[in-house]
C-alpha positions in Angstrom: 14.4 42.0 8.4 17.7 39.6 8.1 18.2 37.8 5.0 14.4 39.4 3.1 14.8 40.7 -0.1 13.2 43.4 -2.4 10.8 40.6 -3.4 9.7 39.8 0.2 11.1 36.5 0.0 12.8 35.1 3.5 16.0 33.0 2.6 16.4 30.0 5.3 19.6 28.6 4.7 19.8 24.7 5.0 21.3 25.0 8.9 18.1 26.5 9.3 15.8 25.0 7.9 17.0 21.2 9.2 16.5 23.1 12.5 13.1 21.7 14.5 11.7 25.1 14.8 12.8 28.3 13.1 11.8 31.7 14.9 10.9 34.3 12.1 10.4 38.1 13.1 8.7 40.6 10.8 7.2 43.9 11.8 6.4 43.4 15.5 5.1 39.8 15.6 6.9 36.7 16.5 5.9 33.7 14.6 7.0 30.2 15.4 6.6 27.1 13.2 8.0 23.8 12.5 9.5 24.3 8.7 10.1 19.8 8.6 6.8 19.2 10.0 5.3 21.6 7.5 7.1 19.9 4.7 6.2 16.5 6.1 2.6 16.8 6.1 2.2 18.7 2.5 4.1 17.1 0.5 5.9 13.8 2.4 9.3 15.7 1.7 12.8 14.2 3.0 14.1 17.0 4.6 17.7 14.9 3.8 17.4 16.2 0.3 18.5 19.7 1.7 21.4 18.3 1.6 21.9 19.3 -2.3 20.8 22.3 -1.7 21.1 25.8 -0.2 18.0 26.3 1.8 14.5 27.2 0.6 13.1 31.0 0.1 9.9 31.7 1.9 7.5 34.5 1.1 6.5 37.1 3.8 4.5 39.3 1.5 1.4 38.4 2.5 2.3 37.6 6.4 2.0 40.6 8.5 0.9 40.3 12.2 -0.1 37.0 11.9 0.1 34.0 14.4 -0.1 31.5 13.8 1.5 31.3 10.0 -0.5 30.1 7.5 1.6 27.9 5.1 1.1 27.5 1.2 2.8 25.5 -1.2 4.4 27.8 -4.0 7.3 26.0 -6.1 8.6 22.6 -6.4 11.2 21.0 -9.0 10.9 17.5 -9.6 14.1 15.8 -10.4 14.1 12.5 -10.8 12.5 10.6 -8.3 11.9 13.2 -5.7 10.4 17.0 -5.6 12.5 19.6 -4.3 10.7 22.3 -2.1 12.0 26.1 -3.7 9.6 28.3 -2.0 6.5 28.5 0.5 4.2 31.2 0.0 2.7 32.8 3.6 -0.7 34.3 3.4 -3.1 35.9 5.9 -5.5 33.3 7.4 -8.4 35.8 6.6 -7.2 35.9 3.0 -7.7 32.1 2.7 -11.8 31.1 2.4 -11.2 27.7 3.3 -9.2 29.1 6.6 -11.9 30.2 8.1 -13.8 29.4 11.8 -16.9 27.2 11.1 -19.8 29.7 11.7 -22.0 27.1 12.1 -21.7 23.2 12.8 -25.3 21.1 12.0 -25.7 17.3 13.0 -28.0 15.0 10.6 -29.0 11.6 11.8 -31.3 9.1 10.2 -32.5 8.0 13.7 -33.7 11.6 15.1 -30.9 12.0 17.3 -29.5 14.8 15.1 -30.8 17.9 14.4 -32.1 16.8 10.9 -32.6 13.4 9.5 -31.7 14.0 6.0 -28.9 15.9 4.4 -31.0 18.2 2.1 -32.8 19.3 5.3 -29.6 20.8 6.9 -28.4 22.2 3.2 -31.7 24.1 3.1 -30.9 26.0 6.2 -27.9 27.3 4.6 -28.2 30.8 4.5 -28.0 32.2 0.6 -24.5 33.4 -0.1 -23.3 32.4 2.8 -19.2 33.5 3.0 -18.5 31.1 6.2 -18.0 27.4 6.3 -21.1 25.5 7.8 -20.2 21.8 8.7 -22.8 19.3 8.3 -22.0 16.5 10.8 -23.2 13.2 9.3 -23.9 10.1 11.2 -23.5 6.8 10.5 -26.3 5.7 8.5 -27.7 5.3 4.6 -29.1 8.4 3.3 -31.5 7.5 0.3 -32.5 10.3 -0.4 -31.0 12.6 -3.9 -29.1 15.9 -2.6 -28.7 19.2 -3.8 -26.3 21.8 -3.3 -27.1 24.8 -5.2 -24.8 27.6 -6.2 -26.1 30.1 -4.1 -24.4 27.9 -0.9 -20.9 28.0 -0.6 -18.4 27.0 2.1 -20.2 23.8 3.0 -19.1 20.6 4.3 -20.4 17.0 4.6 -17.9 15.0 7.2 -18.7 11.6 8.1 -16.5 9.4 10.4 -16.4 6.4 8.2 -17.3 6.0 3.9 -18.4 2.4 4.9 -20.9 3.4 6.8 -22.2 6.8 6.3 -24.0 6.7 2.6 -25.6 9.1 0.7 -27.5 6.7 -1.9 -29.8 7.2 -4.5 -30.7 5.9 -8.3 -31.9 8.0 -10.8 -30.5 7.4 -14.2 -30.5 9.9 -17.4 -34.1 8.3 -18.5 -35.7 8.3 -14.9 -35.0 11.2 -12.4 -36.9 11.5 -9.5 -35.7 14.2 -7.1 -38.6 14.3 -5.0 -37.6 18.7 -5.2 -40.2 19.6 -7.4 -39.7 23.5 -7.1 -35.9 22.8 -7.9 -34.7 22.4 -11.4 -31.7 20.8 -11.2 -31.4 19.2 -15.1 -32.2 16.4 -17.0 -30.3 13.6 -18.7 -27.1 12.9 -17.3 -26.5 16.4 -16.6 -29.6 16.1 -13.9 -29.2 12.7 -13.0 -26.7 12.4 -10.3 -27.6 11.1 -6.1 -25.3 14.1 -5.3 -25.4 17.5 -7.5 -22.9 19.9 -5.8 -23.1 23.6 -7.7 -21.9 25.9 -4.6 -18.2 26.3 -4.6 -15.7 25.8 -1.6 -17.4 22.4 -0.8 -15.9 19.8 0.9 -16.6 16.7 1.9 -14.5 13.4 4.3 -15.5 10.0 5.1 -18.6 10.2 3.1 -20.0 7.5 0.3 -21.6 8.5 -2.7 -23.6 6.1 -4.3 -25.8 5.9 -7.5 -27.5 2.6 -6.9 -29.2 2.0 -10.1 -28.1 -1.7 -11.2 -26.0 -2.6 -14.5 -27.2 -1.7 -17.6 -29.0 1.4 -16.6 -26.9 3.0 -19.0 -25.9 7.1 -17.3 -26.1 7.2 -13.4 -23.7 9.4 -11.8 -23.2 9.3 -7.9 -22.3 12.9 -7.9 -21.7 15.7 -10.4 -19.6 18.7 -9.1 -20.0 22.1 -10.9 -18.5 24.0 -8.4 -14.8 25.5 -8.6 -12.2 24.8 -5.5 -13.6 21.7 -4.0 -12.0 18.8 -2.0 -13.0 15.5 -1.0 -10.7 13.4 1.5 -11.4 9.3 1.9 -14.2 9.1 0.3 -16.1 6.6 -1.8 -17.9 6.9 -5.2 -20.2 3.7 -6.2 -21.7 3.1 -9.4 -21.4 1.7 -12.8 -21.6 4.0 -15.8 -20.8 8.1 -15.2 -20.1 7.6 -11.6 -18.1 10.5 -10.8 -18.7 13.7 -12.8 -15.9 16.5 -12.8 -18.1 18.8 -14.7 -16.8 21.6 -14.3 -14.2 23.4 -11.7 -10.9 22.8 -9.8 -11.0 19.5 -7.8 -8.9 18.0 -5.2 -9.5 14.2 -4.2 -8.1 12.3 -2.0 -7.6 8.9 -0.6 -10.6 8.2 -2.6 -12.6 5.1 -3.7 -13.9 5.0 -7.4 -15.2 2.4 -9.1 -17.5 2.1 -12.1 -17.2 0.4 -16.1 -18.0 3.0 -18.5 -16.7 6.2 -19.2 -16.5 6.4 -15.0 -14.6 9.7 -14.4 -15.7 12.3 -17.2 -16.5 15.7 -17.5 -14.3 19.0 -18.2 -12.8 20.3 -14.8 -9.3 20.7 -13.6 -8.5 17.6 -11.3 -6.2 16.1 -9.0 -6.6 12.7 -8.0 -4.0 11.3 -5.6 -3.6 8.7 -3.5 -6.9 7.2 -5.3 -8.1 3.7 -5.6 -9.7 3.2 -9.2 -11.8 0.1 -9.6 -12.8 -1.6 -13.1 -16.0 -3.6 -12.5 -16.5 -4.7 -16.3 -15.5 -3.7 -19.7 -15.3 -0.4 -20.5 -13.2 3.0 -20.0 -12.0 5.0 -16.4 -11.7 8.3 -17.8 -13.9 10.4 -20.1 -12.6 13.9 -20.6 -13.8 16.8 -22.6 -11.1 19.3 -23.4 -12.8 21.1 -26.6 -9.6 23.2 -27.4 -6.0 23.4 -26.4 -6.7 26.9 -24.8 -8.3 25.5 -22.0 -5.8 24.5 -18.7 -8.7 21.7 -17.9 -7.7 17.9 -17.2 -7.1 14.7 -14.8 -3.9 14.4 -13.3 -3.9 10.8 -11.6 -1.1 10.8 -8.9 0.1 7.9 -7.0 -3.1 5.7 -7.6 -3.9 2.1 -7.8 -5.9 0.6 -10.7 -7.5 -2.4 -9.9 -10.0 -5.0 -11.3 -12.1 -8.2 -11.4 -9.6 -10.3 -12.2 -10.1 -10.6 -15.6 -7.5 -9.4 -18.0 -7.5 -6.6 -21.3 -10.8 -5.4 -20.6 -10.6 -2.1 -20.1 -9.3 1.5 -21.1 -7.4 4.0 -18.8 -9.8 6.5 -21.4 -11.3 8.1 -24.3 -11.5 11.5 -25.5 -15.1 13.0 -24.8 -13.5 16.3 -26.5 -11.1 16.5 -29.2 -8.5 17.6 -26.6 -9.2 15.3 -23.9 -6.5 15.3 -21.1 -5.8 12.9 -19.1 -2.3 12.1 -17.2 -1.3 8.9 -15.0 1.8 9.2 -12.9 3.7 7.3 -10.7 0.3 4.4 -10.6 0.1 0.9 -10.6 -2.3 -0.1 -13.0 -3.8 -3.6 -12.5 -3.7 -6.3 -15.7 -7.2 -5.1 -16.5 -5.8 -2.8 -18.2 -5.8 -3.4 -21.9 -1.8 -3.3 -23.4 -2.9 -0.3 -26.2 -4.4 1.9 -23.0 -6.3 4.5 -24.9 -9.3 4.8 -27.3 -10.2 7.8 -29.9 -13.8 6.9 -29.6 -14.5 5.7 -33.0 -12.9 9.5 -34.2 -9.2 9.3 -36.2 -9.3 13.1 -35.7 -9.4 12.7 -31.9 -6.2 10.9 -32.2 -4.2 14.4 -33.4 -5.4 16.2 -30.7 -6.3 14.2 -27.4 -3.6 14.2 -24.6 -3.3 11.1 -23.2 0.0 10.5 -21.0 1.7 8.3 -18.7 5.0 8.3 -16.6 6.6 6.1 -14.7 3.4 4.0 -14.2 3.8 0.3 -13.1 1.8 -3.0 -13.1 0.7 -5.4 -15.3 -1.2 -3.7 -16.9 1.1 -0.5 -17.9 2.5 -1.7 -20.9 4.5 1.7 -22.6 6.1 -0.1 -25.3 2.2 -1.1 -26.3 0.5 2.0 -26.3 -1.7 3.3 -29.3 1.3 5.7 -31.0 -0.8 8.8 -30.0 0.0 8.6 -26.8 3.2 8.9 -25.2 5.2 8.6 -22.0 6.4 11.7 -20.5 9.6 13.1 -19.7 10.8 14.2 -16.6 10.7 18.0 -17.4 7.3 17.3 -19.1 5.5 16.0 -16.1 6.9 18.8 -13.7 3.6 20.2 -14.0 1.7 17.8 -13.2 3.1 16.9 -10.2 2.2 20.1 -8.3 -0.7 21.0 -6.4 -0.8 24.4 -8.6 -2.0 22.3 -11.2 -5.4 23.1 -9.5 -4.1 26.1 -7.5 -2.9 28.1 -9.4 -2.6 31.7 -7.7 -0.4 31.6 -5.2 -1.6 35.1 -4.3 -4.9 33.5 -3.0 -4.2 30.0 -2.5 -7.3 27.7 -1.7 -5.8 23.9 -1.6 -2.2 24.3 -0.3 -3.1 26.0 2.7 -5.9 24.0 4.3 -3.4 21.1 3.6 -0.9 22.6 5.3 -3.1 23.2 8.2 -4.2 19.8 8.0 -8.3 20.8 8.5 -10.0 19.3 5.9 -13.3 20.3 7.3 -12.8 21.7 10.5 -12.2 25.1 10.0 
């Protein structure tokens, strides 16, 4: 094929690619795809930044006999203030878990009209190891009821139409949990307290709320806990006060998301991206609570393009504290509301966290994002630091078998 070299890598030159539609032939298929609508919908890319370039390299490795092309994201440079596409990785739709047909759709309504009135009953149905998506519809409604996702059910997904009104509520705390599952163990303390416990990998969920309800002061009560690897959620909302949202464990993709909370309110040890996120600081206390335990592992929070906002009180609140020694945490590119107190960080009562915890920021804005302020043990970025934060690899990282990229580029969040 013109213009593929010994790597398998298709060079579009930049006539090309600022073409509408490129035609690409390999072997004896005919694929047609939209290379600026593509790039618009990943990653909001100016396709006028071309213009300092050559073109882009596209890898055909993967794509044999395949229409339509599935799209991944493989390499982008940051420089400056924009992100320049280098390559776009093509893979087989059946390589891609999240890229396949629902098997099974399931409705849940609180009012009978569904198939199931509760979420747990439609999750039971699941068939063990299951290896296609089942989609739980879920209809408008509060759900108070605890679920559980277990890690023998993969490839599920709880889509709502709205996060205001579709709820899954409940309020168990690390000193009372009542799950109503007797024959289940699902944990104790905060580790078994959360409304929502997701353990089967692949899950997704859109338009949903997650709510632990239990009222100030309850000390641990966490909306949801995910210990699951490669899971997404779009527009949704997490309610609580202390431990609302628990990254246990895992690679994590959120966005357009609601989180709110006043202590320690984002913690755990998984790999996360949070863009496009809306952080709310009810009271005193600290957003982030991450648990790096050596610099070996590739875990952290990336927070990209978010707002921080509060309760109109000023200084009152952290942007984190290191539950490990090597705590990571990154802001970038977020406007952080004057709750935010000027040092930013804490070292949780531990010197010894502050040699090793990584707490950064770049180019944050606000009120509250005071660089010049900062505790000394934290730093701003430079540009060639934060490169990898800024990628989607940062939670997918094998282009080989991309998860996130390509259901992105696809733009089905929970349909396929």
């Amino acid at each position: 094929m013109k213009n593929v070299d010994d790597n398998g890598f298709l060079t579009l030159k930049k006539s090309e690619v600022l073409n509408e539609e490129t035609r690409c032939r390999f072997q004896y298929t005919v694929c047609r795809f939209s290379i600026i609508g593509f790039l618009q919908r990943l990653m909001n890319y100016d396709p006028h930044l071309l213009k300092r370039q050559r073109g882009i390299r596209i890898s055909l490795r993967s794509a044999t006999a395949i229409d339509p092309i599935v799209f991944t994201l493989q390499t982008v440079k940051t420089r400056q203030d924009h992100r320049i596409l280098e390559s776009i990785h093509i893979a087989r739709r059946e390589e891609a878990g999240f890229c396949k047909m629902a098997a099974r759709v399931l409705r849940v309504a609180h009012d009978g009209s569904g198939e199931y009135r509760t979420v747990q009953e439609a999750i039971d149905t699941v068939p063990l190891s299951n290896t296609r998506r089942t989609v739980i519809r879920v209809s408008p409604g509060i759900y108070k009821h605890p679920v559980y996702i277990p890690k023998t059910k993969n490839f599920i997904t709880l889509a709502g139409s709205d996060p205001e009104i579709t709820v899954l509520t409940w309020n168990n705390t690390a000193s009372k949990i009542e799950h109503h599952q007797a024959s289940r163990v699902i944990g104790t303390g905060t580790f078994g307290c959360g409304s929502v416990i997701v353990e089967g990998e692949d899950f997704i969920a859109e338009n949903i709320t997650f709510e632990n309800s239990a009222p100030e002061g309850s000390g641990q009560a966490v909306a949801i806990r995910v210990t699951a690897d490669r899971c997404a959620f779009y527009n949704c909302r997490f309610l609580g006060w202390q431990d609302t949202l628990y990254l246990h464990h895992g690679k994590q993709y959120l966005k357009d998301c609601y989180i709110e909370g006043s202590v320690d309110f984002i913690f755990g040890n998984s790999t996360a991206l949070l863009e496009h996120c809306h952080i709310n600081c009810k009271s005193a206390g600290f957003i982030t609570a991450q648990s790096r335990k050596s610099s070996q592992e590739t875990t952290g929070y990336v927070f990209l393009r978010c707002v921080i906002t509060g309760n109109g009180g000023t200084q009152y609140a952290y942007l984190g504290r290191p539950w490990g020694p090597f705590g990571r945490v990154v802001f970038v590119y977020t406007y952080m509301d004057a709750c935010i107190k000027q040092l930013g960080w804490n070292n949780w009562g531990k010197t010894e966290n502050e040699r090793t915890a990584c707490f950064y920021e770049y180019r944050c804005f606000g009120p509250g994002s005071c660089s010049s302020k900062r505790v000394t043990w934290a730093r701003e970025l430079v540009d060639e630091e934060v490169e990898q934060f800024l990628m989607h690899s940062f939670i997918d990282p094998n282009p080989e078998r991309p998860w996130l990229a390509q259901r992105m580029a696809l733009r089905i969040p929970y349909s396929a």
